[in-house]
mmCIF file of the N, C-alpha and C atoms, coordinates in Angstrom:
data_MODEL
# 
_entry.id   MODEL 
# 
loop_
_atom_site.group_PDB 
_atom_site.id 
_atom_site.type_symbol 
_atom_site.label_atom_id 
_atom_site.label_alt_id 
_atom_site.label_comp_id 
_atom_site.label_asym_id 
_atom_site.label_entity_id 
_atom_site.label_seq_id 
_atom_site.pdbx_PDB_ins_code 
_atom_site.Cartn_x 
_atom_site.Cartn_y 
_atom_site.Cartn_z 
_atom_site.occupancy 
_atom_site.B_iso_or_equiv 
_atom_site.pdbx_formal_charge 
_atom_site.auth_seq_id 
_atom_site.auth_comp_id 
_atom_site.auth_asym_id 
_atom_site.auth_atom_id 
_atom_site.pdbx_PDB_model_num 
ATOM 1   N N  . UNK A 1 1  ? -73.459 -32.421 -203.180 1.00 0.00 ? 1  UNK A N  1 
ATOM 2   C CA . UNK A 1 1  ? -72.511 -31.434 -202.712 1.00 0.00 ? 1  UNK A CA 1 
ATOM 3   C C  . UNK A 1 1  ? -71.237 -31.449 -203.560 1.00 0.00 ? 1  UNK A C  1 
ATOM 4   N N  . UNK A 1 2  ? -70.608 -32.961 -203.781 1.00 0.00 ? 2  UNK A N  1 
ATOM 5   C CA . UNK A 1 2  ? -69.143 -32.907 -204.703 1.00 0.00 ? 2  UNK A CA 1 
ATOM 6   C C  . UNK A 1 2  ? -69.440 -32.365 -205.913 1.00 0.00 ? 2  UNK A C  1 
ATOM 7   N N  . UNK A 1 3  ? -70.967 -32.388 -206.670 1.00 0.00 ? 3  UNK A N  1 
ATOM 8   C CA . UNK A 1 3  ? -71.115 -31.694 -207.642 1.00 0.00 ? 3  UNK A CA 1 
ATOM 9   C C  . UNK A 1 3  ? -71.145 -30.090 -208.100 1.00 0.00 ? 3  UNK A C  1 
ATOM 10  N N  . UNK A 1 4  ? -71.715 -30.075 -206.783 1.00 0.00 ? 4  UNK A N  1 
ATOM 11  C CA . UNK A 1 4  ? -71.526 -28.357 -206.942 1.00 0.00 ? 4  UNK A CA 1 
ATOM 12  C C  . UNK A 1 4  ? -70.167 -27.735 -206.892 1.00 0.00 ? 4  UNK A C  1 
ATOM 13  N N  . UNK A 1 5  ? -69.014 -28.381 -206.115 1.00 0.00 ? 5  UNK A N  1 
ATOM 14  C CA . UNK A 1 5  ? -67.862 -27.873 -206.121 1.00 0.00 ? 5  UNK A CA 1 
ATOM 15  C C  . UNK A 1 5  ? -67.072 -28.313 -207.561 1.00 0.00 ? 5  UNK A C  1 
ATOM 16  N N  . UNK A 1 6  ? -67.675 -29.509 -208.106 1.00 0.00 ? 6  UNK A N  1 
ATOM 17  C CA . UNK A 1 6  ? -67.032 -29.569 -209.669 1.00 0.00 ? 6  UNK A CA 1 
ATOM 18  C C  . UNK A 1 6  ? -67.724 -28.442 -210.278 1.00 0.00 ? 6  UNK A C  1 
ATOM 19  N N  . UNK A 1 7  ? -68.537 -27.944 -210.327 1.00 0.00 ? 7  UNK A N  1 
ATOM 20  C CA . UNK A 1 7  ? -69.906 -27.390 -211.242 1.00 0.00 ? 7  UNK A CA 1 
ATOM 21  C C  . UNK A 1 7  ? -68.594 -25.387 -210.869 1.00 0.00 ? 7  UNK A C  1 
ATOM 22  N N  . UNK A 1 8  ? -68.617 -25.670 -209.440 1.00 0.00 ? 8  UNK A N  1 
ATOM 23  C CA . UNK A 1 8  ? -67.646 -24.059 -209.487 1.00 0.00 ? 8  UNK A CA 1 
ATOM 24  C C  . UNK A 1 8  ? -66.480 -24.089 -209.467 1.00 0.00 ? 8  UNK A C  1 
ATOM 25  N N  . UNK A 1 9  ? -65.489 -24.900 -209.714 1.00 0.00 ? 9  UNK A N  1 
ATOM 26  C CA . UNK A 1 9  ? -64.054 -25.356 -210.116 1.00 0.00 ? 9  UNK A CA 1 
ATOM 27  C C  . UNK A 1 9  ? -64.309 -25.079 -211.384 1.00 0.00 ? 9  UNK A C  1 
ATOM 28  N N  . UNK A 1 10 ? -65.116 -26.119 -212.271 1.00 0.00 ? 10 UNK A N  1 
ATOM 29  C CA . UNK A 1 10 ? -65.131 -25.378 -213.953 1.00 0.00 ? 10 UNK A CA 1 
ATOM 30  C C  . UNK A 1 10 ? -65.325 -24.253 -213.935 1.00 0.00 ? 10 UNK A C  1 
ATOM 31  N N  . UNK A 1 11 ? -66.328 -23.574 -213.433 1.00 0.00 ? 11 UNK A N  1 
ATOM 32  C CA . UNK A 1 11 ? -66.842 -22.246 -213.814 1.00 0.00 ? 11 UNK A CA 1 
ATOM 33  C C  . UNK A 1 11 ? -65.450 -21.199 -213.196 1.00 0.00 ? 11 UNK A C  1 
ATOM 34  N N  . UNK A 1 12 ? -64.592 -21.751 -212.410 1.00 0.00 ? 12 UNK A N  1 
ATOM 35  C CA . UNK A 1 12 ? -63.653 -20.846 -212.129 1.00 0.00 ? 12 UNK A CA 1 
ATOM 36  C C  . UNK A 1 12 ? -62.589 -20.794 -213.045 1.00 0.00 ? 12 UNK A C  1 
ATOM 37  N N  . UNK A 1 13 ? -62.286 -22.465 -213.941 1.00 0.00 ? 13 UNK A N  1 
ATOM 38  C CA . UNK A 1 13 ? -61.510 -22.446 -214.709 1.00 0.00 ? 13 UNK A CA 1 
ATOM 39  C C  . UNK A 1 13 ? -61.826 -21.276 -216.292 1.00 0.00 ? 13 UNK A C  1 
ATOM 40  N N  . UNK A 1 14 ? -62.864 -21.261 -216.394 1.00 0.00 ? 14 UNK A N  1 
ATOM 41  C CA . UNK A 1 14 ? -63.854 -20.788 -217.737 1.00 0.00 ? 14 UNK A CA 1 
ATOM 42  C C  . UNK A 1 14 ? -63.559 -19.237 -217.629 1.00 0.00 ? 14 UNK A C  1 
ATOM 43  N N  . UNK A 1 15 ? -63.569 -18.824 -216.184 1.00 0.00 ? 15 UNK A N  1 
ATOM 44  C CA . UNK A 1 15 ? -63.778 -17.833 -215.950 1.00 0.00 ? 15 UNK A CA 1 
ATOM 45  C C  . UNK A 1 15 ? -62.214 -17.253 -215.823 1.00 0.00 ? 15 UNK A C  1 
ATOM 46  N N  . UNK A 1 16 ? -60.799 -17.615 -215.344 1.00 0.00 ? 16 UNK A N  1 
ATOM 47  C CA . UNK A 1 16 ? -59.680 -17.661 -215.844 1.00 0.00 ? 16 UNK A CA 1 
ATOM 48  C C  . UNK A 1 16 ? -59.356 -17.770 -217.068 1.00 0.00 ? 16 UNK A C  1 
ATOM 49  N N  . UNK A 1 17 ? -59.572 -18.514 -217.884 1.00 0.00 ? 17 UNK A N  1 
ATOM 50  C CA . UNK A 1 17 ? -60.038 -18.380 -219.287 1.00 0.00 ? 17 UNK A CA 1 
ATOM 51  C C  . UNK A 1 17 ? -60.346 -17.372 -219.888 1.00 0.00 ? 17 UNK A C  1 
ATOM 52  N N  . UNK A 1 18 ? -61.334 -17.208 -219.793 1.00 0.00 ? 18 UNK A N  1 
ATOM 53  C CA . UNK A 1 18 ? -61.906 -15.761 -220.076 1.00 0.00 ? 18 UNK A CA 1 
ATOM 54  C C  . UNK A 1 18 ? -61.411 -14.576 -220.256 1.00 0.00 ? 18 UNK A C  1 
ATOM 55  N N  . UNK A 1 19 ? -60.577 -14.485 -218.770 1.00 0.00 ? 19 UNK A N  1 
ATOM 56  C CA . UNK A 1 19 ? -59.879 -13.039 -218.171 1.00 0.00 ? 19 UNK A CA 1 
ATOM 57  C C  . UNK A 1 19 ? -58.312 -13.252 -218.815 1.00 0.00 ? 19 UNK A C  1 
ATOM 58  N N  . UNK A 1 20 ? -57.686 -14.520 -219.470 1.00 0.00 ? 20 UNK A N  1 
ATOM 59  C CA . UNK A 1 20 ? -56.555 -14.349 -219.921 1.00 0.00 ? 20 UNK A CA 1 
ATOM 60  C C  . UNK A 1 20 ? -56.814 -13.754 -221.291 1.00 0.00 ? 20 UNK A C  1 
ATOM 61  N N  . UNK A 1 21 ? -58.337 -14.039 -221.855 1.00 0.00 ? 21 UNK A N  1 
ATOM 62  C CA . UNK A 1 21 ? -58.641 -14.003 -223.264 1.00 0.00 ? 21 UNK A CA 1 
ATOM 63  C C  . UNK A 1 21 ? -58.948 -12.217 -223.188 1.00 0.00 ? 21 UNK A C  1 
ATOM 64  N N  . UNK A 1 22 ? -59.103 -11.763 -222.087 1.00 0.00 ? 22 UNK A N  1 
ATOM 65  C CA . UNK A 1 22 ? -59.689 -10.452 -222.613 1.00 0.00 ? 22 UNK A CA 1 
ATOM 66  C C  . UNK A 1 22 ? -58.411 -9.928  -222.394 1.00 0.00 ? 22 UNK A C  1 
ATOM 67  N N  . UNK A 1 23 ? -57.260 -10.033 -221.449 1.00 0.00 ? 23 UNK A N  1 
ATOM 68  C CA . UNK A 1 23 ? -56.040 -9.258  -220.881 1.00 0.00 ? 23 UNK A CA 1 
ATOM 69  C C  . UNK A 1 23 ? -54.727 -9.557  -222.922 1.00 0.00 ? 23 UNK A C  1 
ATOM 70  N N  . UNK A 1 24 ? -55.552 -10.813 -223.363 1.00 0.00 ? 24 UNK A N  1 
ATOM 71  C CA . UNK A 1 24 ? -54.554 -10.902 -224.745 1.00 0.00 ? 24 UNK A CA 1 
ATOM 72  C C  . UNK A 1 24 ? -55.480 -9.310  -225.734 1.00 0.00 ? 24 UNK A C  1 
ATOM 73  N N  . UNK A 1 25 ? -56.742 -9.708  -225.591 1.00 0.00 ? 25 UNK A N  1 
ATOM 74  C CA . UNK A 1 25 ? -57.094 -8.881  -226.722 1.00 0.00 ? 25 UNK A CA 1 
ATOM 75  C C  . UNK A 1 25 ? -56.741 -6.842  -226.380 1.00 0.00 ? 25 UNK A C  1 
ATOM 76  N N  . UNK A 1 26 ? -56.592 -6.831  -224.868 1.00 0.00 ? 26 UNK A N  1 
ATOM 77  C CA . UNK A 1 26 ? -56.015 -5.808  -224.457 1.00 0.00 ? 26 UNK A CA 1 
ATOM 78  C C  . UNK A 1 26 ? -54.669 -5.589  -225.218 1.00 0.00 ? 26 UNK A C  1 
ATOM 79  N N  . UNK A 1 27 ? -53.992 -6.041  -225.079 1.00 0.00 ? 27 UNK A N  1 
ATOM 80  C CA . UNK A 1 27 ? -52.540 -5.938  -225.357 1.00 0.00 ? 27 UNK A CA 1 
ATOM 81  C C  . UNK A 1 27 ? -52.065 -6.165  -227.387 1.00 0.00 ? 27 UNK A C  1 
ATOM 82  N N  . UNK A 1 28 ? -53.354 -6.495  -227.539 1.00 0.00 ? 28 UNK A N  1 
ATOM 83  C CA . UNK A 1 28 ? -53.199 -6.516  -228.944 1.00 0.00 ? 28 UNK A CA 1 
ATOM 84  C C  . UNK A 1 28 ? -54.102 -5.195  -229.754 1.00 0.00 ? 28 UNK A C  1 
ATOM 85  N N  . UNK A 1 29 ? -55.191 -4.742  -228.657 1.00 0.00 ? 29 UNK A N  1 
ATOM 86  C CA . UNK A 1 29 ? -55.185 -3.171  -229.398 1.00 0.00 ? 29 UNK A CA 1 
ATOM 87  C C  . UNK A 1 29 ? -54.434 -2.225  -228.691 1.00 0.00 ? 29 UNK A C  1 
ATOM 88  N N  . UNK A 1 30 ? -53.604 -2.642  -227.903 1.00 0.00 ? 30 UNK A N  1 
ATOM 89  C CA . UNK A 1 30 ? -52.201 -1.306  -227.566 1.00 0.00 ? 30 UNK A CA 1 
ATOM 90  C C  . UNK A 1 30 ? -51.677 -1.169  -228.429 1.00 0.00 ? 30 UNK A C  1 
ATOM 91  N N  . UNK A 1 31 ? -51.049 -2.892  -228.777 1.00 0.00 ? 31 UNK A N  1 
ATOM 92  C CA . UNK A 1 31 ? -49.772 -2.551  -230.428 1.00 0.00 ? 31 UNK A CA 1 
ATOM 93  C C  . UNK A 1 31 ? -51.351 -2.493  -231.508 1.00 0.00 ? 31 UNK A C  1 
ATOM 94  N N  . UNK A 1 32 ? -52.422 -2.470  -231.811 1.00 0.00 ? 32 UNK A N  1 
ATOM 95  C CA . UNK A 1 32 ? -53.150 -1.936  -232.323 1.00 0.00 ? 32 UNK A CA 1 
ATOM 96  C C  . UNK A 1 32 ? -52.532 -0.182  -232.578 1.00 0.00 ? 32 UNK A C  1 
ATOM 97  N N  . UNK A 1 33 ? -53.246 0.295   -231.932 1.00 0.00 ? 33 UNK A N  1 
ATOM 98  C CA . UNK A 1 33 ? -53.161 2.023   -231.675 1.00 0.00 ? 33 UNK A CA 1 
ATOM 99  C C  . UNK A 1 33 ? -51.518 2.592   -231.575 1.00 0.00 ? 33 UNK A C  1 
ATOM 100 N N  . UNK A 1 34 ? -50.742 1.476   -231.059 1.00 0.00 ? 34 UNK A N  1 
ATOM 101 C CA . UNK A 1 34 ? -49.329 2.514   -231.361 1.00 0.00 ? 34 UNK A CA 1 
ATOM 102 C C  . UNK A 1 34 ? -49.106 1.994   -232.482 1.00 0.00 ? 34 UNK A C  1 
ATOM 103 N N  . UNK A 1 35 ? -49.678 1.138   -233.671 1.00 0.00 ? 35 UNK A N  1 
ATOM 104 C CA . UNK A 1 35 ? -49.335 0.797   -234.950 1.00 0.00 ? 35 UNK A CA 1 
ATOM 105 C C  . UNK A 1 35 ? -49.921 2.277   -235.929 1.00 0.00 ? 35 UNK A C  1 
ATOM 106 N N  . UNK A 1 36 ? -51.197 2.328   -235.430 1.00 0.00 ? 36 UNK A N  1 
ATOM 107 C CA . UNK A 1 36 ? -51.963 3.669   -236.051 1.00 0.00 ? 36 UNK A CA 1 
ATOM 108 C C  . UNK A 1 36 ? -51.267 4.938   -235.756 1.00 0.00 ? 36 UNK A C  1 
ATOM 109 N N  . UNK A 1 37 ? -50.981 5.227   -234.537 1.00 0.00 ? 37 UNK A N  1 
ATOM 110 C CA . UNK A 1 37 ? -49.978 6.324   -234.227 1.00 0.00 ? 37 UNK A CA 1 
ATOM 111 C C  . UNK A 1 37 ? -48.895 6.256   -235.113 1.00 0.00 ? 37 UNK A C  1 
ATOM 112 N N  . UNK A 1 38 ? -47.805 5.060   -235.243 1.00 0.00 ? 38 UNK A N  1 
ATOM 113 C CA . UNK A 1 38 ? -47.406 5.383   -236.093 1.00 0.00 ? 38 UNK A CA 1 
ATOM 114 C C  . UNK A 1 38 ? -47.622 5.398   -237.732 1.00 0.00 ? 38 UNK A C  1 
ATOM 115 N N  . UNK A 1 39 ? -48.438 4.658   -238.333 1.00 0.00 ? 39 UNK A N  1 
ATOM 116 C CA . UNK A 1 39 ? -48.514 5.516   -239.934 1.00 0.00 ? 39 UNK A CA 1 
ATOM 117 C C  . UNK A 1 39 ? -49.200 6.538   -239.757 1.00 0.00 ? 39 UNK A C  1 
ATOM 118 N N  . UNK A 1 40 ? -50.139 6.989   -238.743 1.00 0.00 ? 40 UNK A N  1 
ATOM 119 C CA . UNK A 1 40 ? -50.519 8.343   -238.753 1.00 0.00 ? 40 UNK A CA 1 
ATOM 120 C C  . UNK A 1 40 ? -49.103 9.575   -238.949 1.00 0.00 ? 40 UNK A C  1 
ATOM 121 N N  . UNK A 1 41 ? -48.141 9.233   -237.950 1.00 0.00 ? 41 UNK A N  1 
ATOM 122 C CA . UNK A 1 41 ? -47.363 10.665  -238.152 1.00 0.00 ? 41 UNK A CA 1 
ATOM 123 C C  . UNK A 1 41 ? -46.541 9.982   -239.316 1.00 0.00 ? 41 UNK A C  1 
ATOM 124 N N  . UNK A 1 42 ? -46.284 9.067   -240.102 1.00 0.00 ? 42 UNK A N  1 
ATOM 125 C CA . UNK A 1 42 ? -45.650 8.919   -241.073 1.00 0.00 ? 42 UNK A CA 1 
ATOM 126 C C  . UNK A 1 42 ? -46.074 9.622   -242.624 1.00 0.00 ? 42 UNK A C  1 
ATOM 127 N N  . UNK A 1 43 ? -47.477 9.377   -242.186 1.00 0.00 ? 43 UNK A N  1 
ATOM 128 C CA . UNK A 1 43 ? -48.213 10.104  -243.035 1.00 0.00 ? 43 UNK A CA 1 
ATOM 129 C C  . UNK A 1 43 ? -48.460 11.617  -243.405 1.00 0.00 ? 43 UNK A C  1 
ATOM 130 N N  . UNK A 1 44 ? -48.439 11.881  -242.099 1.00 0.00 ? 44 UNK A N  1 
ATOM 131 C CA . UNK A 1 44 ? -48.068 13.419  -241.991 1.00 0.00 ? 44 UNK A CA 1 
ATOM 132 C C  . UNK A 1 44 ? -47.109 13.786  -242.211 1.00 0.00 ? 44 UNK A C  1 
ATOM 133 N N  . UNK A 1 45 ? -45.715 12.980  -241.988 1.00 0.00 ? 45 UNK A N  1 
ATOM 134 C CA . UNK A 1 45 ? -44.281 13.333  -242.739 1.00 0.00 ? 45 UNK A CA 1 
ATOM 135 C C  . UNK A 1 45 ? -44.793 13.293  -244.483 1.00 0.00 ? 45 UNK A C  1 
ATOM 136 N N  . UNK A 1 46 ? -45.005 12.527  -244.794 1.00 0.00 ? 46 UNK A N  1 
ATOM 137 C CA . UNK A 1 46 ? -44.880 12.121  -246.526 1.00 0.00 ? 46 UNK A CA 1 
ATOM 138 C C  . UNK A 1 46 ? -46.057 13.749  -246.963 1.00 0.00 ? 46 UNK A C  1 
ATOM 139 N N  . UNK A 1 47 ? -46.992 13.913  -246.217 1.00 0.00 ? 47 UNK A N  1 
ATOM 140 C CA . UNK A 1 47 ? -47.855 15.069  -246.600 1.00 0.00 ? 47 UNK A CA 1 
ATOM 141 C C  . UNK A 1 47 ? -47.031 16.500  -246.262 1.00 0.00 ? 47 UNK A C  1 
ATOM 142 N N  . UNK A 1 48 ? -46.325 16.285  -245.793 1.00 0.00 ? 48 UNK A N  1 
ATOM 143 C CA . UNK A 1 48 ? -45.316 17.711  -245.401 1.00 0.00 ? 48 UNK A CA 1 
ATOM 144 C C  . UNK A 1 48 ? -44.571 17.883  -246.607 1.00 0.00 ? 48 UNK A C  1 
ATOM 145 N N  . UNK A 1 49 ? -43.820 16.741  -246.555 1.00 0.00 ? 49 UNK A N  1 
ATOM 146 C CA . UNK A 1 49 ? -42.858 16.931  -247.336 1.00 0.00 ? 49 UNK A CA 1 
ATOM 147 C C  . UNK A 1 49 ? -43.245 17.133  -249.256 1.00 0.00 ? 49 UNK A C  1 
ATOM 148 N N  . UNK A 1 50 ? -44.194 16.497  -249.396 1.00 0.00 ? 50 UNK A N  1 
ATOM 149 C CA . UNK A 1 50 ? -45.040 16.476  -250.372 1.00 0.00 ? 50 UNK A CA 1 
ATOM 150 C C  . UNK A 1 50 ? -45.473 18.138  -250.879 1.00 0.00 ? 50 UNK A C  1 
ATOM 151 N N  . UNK A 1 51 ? -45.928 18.534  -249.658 1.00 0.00 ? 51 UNK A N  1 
ATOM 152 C CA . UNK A 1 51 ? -46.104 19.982  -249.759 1.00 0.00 ? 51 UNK A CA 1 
ATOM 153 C C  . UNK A 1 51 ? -45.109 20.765  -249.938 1.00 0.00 ? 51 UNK A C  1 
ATOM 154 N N  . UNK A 1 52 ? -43.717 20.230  -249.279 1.00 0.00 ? 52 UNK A N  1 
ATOM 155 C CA . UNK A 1 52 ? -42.641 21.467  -249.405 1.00 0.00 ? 52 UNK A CA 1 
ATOM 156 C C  . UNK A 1 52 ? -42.273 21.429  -251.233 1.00 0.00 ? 52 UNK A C  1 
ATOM 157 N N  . UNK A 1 53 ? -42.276 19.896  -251.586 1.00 0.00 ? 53 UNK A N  1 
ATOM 158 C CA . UNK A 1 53 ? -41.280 19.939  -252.740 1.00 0.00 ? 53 UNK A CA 1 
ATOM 159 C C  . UNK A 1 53 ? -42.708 20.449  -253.783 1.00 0.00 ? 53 UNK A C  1 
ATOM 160 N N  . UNK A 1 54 ? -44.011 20.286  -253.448 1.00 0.00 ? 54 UNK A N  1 
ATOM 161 C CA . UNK A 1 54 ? -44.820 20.893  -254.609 1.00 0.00 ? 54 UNK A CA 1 
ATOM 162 C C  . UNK A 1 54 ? -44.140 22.441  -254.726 1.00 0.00 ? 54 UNK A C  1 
ATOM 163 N N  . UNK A 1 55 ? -44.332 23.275  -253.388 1.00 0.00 ? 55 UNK A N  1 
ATOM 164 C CA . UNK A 1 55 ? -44.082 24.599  -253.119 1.00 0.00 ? 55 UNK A CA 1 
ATOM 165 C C  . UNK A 1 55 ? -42.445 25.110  -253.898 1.00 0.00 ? 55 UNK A C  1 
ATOM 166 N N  . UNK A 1 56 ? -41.508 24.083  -253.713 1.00 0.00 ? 56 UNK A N  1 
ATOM 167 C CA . UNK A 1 56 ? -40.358 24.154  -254.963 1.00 0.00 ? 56 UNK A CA 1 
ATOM 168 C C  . UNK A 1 56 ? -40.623 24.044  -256.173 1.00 0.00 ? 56 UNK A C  1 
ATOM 169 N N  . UNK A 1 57 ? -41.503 23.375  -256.368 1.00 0.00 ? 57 UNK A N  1 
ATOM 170 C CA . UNK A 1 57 ? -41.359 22.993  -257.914 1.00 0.00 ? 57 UNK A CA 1 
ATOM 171 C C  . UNK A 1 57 ? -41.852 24.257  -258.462 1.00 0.00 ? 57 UNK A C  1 
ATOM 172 N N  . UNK A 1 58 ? -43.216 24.477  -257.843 1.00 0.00 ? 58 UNK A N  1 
ATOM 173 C CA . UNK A 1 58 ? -43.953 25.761  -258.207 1.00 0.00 ? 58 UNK A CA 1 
ATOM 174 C C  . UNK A 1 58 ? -43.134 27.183  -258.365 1.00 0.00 ? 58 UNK A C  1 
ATOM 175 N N  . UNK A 1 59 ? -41.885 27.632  -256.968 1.00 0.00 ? 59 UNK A N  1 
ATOM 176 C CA . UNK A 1 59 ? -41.285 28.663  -257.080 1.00 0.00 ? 59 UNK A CA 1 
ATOM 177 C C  . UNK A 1 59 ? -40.181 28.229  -258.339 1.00 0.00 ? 59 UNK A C  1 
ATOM 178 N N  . UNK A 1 60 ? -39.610 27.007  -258.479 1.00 0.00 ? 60 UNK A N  1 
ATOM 179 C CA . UNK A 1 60 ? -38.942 26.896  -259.961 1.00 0.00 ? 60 UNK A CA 1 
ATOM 180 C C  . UNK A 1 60 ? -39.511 26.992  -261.204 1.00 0.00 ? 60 UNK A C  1 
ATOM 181 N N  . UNK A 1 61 ? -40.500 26.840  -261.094 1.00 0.00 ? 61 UNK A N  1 
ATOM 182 C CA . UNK A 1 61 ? -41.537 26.500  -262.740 1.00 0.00 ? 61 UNK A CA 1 
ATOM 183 C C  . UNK A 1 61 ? -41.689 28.513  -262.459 1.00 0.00 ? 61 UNK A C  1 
ATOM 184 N N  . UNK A 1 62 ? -42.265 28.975  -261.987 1.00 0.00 ? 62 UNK A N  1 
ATOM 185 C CA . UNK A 1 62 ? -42.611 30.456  -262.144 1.00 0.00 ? 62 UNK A CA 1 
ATOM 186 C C  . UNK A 1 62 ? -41.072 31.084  -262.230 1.00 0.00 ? 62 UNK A C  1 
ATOM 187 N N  . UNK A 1 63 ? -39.905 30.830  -261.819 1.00 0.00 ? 63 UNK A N  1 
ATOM 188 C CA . UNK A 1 63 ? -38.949 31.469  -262.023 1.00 0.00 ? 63 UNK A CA 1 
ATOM 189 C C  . UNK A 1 63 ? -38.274 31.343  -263.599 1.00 0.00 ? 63 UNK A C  1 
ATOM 190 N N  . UNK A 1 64 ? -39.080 29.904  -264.129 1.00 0.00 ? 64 UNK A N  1 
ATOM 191 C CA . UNK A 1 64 ? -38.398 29.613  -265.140 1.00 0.00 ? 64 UNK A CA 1 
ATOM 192 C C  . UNK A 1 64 ? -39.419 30.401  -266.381 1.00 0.00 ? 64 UNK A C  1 
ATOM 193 N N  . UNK A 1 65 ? -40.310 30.854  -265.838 1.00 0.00 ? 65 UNK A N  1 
ATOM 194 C CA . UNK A 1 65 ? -41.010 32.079  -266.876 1.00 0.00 ? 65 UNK A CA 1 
ATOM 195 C C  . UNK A 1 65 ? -40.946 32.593  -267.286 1.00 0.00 ? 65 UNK A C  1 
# 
């Protein structure tokens, strides 16, 4: 009988264990995905802007024709 209650004391400890190990890997693909969110719209800034100053260069180079 004292064995079985050691045998489910570990298995409760293992099992706390466990649930702290999955609640860390939670919280590390949150700042995961708000890391991607952000170089995603950073990226989309640098591609904007990329586009505006091509779109200058282009209306300067044809004006300078």
């Amino acid at each position: 009988m004292i064995c079985f209650f050691i045998i489910v004391s570990e298995k409760g400890r293992e099992l706390g264990a466990a649930q702290g190990e999955i609640k860390a890997l939670r919280a590390t693909e949150a700042l995961k995905d708000k890391a991607i969110e952000e170089v995603s719209k950073f990226c989309s800034y640098i591609a904007w802007k990329f586009y505006l100053y091509h779109a200058v260069f282009k209306a300067h180079t044809s004006v300078m024709k």
